[in-house]
C-alpha positions in Angstrom: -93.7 -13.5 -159.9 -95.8 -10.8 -161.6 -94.3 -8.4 -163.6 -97.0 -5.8 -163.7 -100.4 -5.7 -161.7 -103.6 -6.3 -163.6 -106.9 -6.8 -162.7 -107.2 -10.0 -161.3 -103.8 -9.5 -158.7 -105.9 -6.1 -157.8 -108.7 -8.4 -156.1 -106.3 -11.1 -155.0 -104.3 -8.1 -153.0 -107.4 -6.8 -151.8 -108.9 -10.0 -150.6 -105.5 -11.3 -149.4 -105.1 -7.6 -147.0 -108.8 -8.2 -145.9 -108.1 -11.6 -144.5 -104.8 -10.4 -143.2 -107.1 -7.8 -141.2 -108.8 -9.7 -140.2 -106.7 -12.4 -138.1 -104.9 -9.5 -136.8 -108.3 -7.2 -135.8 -107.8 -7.9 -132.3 -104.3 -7.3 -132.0 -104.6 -3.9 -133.6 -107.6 -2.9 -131.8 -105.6 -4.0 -128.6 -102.5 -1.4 -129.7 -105.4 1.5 -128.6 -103.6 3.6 -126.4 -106.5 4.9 -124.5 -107.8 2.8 -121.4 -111.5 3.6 -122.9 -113.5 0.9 -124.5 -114.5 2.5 -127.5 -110.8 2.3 -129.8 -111.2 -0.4 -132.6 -108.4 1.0 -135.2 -108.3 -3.2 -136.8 -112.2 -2.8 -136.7 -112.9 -0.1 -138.5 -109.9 -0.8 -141.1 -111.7 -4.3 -141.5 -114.7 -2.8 -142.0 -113.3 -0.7 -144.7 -111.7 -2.6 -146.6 -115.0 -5.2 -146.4 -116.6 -2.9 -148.0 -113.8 -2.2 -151.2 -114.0 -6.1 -151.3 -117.7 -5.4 -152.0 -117.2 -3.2 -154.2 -114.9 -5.0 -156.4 -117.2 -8.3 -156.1 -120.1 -6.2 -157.8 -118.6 -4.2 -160.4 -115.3 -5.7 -161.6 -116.4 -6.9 -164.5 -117.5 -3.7 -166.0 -115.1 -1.6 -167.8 -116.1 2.0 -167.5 -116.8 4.9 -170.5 -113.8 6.7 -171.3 -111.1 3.7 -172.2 -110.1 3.1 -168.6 -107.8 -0.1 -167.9 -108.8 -3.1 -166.5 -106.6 -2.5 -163.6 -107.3 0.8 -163.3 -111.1 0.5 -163.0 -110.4 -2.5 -160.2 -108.0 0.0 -157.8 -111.0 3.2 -158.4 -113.9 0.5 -157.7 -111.6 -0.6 -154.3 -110.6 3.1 -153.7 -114.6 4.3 -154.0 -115.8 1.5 -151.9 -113.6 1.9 -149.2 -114.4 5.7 -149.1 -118.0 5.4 -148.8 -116.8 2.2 -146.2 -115.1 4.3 -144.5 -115.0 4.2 -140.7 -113.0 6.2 -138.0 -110.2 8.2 -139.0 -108.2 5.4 -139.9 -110.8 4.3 -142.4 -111.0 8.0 -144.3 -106.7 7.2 -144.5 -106.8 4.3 -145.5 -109.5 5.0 -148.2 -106.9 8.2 -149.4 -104.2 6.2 -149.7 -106.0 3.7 -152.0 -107.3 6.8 -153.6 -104.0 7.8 -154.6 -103.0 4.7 -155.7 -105.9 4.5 -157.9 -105.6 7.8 -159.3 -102.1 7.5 -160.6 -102.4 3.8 -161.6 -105.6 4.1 -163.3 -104.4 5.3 -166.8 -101.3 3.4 -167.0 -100.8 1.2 -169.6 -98.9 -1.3 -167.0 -98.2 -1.7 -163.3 -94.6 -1.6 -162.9 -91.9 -0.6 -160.6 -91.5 2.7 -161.6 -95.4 3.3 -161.3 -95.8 2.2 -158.0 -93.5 4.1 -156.7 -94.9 7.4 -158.0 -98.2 6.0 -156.8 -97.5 5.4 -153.2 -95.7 8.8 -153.8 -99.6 10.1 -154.3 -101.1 8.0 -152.5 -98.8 9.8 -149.1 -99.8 13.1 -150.6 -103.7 12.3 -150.8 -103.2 10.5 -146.7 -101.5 13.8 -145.7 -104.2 16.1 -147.2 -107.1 14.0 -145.6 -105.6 15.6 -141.8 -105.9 18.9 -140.9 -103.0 18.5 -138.5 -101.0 15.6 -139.2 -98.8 13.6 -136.8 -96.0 11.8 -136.9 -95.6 8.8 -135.6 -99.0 7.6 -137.2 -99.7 5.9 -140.3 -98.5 8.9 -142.3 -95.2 8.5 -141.3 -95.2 4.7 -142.2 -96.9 5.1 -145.9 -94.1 8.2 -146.4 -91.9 5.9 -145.5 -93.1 3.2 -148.1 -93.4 5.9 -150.9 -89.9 7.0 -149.9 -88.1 3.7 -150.4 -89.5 2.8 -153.7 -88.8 5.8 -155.1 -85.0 5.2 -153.9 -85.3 1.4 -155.7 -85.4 3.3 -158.9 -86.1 0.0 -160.7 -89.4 -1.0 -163.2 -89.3 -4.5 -161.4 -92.5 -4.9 -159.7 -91.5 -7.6 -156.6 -88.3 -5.6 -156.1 -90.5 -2.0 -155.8 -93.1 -4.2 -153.9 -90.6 -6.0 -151.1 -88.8 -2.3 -150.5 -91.9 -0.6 -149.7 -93.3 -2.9 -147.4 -89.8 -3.6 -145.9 -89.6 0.2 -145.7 -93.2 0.5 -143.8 -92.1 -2.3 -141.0 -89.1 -0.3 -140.3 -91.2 3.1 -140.4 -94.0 1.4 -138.2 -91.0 0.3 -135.7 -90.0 3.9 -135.0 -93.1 5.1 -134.3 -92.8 4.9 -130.6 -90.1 7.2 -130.9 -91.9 9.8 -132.9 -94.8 9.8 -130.8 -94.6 10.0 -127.1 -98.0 8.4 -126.4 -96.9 5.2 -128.3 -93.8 5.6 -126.2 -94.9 5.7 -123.0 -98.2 2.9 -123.8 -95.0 0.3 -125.4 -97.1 0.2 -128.4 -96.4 1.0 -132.1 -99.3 2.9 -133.9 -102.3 0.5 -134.8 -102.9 2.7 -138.3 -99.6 1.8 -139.0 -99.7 -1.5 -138.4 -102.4 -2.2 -140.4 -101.3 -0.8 -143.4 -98.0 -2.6 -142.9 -99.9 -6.0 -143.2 -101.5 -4.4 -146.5 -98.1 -3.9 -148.1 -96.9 -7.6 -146.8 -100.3 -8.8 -148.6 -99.4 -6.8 -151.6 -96.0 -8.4 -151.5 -97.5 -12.1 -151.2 -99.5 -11.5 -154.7 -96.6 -9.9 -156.5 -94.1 -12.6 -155.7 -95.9 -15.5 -154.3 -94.2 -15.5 -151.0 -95.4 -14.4 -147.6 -92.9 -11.6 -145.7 -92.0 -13.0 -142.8 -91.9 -10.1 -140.1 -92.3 -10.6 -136.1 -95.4 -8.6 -134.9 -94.9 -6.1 -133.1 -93.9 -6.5 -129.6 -96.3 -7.2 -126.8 -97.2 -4.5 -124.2 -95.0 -4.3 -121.3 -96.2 -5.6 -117.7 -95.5 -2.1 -116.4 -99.2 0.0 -116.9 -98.4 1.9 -120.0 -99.6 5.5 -120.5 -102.7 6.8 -122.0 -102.4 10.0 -124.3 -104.7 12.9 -124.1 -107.2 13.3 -126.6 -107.1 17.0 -128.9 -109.2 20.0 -126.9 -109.0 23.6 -127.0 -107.1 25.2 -124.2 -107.6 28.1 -121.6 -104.4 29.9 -123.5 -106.0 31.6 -125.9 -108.0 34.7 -124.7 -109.7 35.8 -128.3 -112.2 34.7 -130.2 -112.0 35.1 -133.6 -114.3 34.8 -136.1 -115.3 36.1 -140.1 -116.6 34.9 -143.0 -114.1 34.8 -145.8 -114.6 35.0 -149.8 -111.7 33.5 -151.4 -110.9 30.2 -153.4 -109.6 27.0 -151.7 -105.8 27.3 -152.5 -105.4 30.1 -150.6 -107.3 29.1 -147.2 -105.6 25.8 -147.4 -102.9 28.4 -146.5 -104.3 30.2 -144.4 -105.5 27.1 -142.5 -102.1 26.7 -141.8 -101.1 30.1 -140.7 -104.6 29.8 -138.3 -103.0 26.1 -136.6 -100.1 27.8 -135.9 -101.8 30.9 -134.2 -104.1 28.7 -131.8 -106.6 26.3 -131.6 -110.5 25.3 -132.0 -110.0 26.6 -135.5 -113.0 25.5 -137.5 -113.3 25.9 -141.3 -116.1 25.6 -143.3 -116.9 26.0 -146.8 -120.6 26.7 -148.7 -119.6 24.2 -151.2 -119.9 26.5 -153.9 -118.7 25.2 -157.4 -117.1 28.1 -158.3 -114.0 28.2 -156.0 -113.6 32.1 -157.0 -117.1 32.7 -155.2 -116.5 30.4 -152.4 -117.6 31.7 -148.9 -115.7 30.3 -145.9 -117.0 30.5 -142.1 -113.6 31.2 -140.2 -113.4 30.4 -136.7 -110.0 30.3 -133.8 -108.7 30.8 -130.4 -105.9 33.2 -130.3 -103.5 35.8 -128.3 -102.7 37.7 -131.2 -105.9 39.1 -132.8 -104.5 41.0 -135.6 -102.4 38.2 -136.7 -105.6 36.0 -136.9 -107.4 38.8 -139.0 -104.4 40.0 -141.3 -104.2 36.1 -142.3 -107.7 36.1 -143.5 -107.5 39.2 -145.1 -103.8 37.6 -147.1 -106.6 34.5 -148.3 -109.5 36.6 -149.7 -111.6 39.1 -148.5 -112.9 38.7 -144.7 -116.0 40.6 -143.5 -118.2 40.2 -140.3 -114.9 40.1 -138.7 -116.2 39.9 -134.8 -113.9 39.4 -131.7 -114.7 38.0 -128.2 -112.5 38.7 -125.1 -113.4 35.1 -123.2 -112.7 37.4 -119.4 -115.2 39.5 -120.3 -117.9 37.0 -121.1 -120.9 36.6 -118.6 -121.8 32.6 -117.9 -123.2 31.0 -121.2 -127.2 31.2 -120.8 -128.7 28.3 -120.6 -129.4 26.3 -123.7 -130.7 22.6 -123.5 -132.1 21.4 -126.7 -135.4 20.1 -125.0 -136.1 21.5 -121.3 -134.9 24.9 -121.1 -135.9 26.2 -124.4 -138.8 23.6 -125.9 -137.9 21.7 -128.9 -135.5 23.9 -131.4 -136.6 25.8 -134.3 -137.3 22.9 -136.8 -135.0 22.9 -140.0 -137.2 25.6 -142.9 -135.7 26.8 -146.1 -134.6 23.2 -147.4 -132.5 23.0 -144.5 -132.3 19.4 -142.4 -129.3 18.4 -139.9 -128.0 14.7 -139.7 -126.8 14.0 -136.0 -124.6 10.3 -135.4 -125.3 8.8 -131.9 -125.7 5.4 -130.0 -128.1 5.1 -127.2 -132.1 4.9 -127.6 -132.8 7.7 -125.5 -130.2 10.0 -127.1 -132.0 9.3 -130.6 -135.4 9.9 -129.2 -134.1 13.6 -128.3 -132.2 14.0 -131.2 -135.4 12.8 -133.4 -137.5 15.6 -130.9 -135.6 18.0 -132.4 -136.5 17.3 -136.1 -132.8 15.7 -136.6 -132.1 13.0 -138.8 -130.2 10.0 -136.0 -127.5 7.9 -137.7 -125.9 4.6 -135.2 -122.9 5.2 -134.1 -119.5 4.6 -135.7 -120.9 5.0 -138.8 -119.5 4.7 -142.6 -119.0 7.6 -144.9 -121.8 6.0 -147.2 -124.3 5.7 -144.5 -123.8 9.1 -143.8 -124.1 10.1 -146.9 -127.7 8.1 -147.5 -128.6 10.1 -144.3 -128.0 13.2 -145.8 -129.7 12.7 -149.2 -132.3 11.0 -147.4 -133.4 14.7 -146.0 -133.8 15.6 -149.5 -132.5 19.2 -148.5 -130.9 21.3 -150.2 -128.7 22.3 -147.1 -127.6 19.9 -144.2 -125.4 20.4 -141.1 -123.9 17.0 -139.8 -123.2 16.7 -136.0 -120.5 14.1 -135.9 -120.6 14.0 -131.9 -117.1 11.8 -131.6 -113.6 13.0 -132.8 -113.3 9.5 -134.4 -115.9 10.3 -136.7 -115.0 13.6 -138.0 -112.9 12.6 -140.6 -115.8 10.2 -142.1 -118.4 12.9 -141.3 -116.2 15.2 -143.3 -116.0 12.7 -146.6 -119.5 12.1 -146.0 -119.7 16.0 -146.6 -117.4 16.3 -150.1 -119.4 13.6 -151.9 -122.7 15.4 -151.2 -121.3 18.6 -152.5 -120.6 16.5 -155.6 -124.1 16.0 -155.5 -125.3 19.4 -155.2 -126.1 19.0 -151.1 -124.4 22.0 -149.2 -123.2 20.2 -146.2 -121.4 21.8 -143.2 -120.0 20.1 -140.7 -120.0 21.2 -137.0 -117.0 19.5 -134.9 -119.1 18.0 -131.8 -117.5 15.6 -129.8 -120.3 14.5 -127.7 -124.1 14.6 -127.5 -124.2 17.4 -125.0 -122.6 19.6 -127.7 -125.3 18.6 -130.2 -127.9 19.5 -128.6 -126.4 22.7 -127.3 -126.1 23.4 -131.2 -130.1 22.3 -132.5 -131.0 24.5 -130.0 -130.2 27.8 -131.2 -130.8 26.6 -135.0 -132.7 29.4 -136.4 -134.2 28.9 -140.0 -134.6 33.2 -140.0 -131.1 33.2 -140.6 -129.2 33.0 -143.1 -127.3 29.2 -143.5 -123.9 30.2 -142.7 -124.8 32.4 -140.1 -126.9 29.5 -138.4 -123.7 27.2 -138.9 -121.6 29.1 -137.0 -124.3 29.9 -134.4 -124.2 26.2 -133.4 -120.7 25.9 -134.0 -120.4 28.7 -130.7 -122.9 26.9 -128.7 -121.1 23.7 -129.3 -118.0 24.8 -128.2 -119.3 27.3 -125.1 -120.6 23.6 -123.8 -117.8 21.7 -121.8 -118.6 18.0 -121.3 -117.8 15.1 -119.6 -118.0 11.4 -119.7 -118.0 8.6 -117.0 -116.7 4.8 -117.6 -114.9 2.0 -116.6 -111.5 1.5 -117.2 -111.0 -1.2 -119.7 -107.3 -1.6 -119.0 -104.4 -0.4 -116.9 -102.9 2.8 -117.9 -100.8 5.6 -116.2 -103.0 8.5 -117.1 -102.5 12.5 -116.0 -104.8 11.9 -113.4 -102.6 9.0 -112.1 -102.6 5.3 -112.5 -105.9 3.2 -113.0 -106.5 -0.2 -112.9 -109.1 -2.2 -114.9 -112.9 -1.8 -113.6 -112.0 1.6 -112.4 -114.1 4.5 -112.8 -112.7 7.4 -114.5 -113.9 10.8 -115.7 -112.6 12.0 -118.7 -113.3 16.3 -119.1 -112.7 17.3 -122.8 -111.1 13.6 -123.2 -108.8 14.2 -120.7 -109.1 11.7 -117.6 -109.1 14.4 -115.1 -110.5 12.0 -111.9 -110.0 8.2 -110.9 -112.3 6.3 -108.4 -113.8 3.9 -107.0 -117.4 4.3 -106.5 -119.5 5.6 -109.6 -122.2 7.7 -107.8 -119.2 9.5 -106.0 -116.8 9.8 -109.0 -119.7 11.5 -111.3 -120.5 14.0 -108.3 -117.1 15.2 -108.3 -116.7 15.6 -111.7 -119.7 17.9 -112.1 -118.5 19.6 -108.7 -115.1 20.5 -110.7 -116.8 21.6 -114.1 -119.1 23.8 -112.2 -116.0 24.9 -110.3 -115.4 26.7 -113.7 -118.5 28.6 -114.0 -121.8 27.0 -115.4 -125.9 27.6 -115.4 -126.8 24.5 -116.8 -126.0 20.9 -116.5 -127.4 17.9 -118.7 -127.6 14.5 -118.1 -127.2 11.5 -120.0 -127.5 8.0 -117.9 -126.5 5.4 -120.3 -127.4 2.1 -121.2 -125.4 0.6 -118.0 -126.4 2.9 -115.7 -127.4 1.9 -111.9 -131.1 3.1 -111.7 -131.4 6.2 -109.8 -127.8 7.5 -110.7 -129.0 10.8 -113.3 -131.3 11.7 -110.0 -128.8 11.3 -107.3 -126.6 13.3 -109.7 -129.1 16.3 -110.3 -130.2 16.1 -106.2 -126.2 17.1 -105.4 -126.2 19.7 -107.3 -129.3 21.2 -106.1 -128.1 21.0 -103.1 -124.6 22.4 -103.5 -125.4 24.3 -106.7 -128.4 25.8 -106.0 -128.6 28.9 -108.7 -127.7 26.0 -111.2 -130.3 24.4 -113.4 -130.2 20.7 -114.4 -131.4 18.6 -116.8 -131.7 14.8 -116.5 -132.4 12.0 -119.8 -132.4 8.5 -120.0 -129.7 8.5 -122.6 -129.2 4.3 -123.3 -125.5 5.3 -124.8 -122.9 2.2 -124.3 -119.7 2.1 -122.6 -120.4 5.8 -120.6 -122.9 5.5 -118.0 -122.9 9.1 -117.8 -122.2 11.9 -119.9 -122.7 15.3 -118.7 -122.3 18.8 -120.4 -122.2 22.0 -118.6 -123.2 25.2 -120.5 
């Protein structure tokens, strides 16, 4: 038994939840709820912590200025790793919570019950923060939970604190299901959740020498569970809203919140000025009520450039394809670059056209953030392309503003919206005006994306079966079929249904030959006003991946 948590139990624990991470990566990756093959939760949480591990194994021994405990320097070493480690949402949480940890452990003289408990207390608070809309029913609710309980144990005895917390988190990580109806309907419990839980247990083990023994959580049922839609604006909203806003970050955290409520596609970006007095904010939402929108802005700071944009009375976007339809885009001037993620040869090749920095896939918040300081510019816009790597494309962001890099992030969730944005950068304008130029041509592109289904699943679009082909719209599976050729067809057939001047392309790496071509012939011949635009994209998993502007 340890009575208080030094140094040495900091890399045990942190060694001890890697390994446990690791024998359960495939089991977590499995609780996806999606029947797409790209979810790896117990991937990107191993990859994570691998690289806190790393972190540790380099620097432990090396007590920083400023009379920092032993301890203390261990948890900020494991906590900064794992940040700039970070990958997929869960990744950015998980490195919060060890942030928080870290940050109220740091300067104690000893590790006991009492701090702990105030710890995880921060350490929720820090998890919370790092989500612009939390969920419950996620690994929030299970590391509230934790922080919850030992604050309850009101005792200074570190194994008792230690056993309530992760007893607490097994229990919160249980009812998940019931707060969240995807988990509900898929039979699963959430896979953030769970792998925090076997952090706790691990924490547990070094504390008190004993193992928690806990069943894992039950298998999925026989009956096709359901898939959940991913987050997407809706036709609801009839407004446009956007302004730039000068006002300090307290007060459009607020204001943030008044915006979520209001609508949706709400996009906030800051100039990462140092003085938060003389910030600059780029405001941007879809609402009913305009004056709401405005009158919150105007409660945060002072809003100007205030514009407004009635979606029914919008022509059909003009076309706007990064390479055909207007040559290559305005290459980055002023000490300006842009950092685009994406996976596919081809893809990169376009991307790299357009005088963009290419980062692989999936990637951590430290390769990010070499990418970025790699352009040696002064101001950057990241292109995340994937709603799974917004969170780390936003971390990637705040350390290079500690760095003196303004970086702004744009929220593109697939290529087709990033090259919609490079090609109406304009280096004539001013940054933040640019920024939210791109921002509009992302959004004004819909896209879609064509797979196979990796497992069974009751989806809106009605049950699928693995090897299926399905066509997700916005991540929403909006068609199911059986031939690929036919299935993509349709699915262009129904986004054009909508409106649309220009369609692009993307075959991927799987592709049948032939199938961007037979694509683009159908909709010459039932789309003839339409223009289209065909690449060899090489992306995995999606053999397609279209975007209609």
């Amino acid at each position: 038994m340890l009575d208080t948590l030094d140094a040495a139990a900091v890399r045990r624990w942190c060694a001890g939840g890697l390994a446990a991470l690791r024998r359960h990566q495939g089991e977590i990756d499995d609780l996806n709820v999606y029947p797409v093959p790209d979810g790896d939760t117990g991937t990107n949480l191993v990859l994570t912590l691998t690289s806190a591990q790393q972190a540790l194994a380099m620097d432990l021994a090396t007590l920083p200025d400023g009379g920092s405990t032993a301890h203390g320097h261990a948890l900020r070493l494991m906590a900064r790793g794992a940040l700039l480690g970070a990958r997929g949402n869960s990744g950015v949480i998980l490195s919060q919570i060890l942030r928080g940890l870290a940050d109220t452990l740091a300067a104690a003289p000893a590790v006991r019950g009492r701090q702990l408990a105030a710890a995880l207390g921060d350490a929720t608070a820090a998890a919370y923060s790092a989500v612009a809309q939390p969920v419950e029913g996620t690994v929030l609710s299970v590391v509230a939970a934790a922080a919850r309980a030992a604050g309850s144990a009101d005792s200074d005895d570190l194994p008792t604190v230690a056993r309530v917390a992760a007893g607490a988190a097994a229990e919160a990580l249980a009812r998940t299901p019931e707060q969240l109806p995807a988990l509900a309907r898929a039979g699963v419990v959430d896979a953030g959740g769970r792998g925090l839980c076997l952090l706790l247990d691990a924490l547990v083990e070094v504390v008190t020498g004993e193992s928690p023994r806990r069943p894992a959580p039950a298998p999925r049922p026989v009956r096709p569970p359901a898939t959940a839609a991913r987050e997407t604006g809706s036709t609801d909203y009839a407004y446009e809203v956007q302004f730039l806003l000068d006002a300090d970050a307290d007060a459009v955290a607020r204001m943030r919140q008044t915006l979520a409520g209001l609508g949706d596609s709400l996009v906030v970006v800051g100039d990462g000025a140092t003085d938060a007095a003389s910030a600059t904010w780029n405001v941007h939402v879809h609402v009913n009520d305009v004056g709401a929108a405005v009158e919150a802005g105007v409660e945060a700071g002072r809003p100007h450039r205030i514009s407004v944009t009635r979606f029914a009375d919008q022509p059909p976007a003009a076309p706007a394809d990064a390479v055909a339809a207007h040559g290559t885009a305005a290459p980055a001037g002023d000490g300006r670059a842009a950092v685009v993620v994406a996976s596919g040869t081809g893809i990169a090749e376009l991307f790299t056209g357009e005088g963009a920095t290419v980062v692989p896939g999936n990637p951590s918040t430290g390769e990010l953030l070499d990418a970025i300081r790699a352009t040696a510019a002064a101001r950057v816009v990241v292109l995340p392309n994937d709603p799974n790597t917004q969170a780390v494309a936003n971390a990637a962001a705040r350390e290079a503003h500690a760095l003196g890099v303004r970086v702004s992030v744009v929220p593109t969730r697939s290529p087709v919206q990033a090259l919609a944005a490079l090609a109406v950068r304009d280096p004539q304008r001013r940054f933040a005006d640019d920024v939210i130029a791109m921002a509009e041509a992302a959004g004004a592109c819909r896209y879609a994306e064509v797979c196979w289904a990796s497992r069974e699943a009751l989806t809106v679009a009605g049950p699928c079966r693995p090897g299926d082909v399905l066509a997700l719209v916005e991540g929403e599976v909006h068609l199911i079929g059986a031939d690929l050729a036919d299935t993509c067809t349709a699915v262009v057939d129904r986004m054009l249904g909508g409106g649309g001047e220009l369609v692009t392309l993307l075959s991927g790496a799987d592709a049948p030959e032939g199938l961007a071509d037979a694509v683009a012939e159908h909709v010459a011949r039932r789309w003839p006003f339409v223009e289209v635009q065909a690449y060899a994209g090489g992306q995995p998993h999606y053999p397609l991946l279209v975007g209609v502007e």
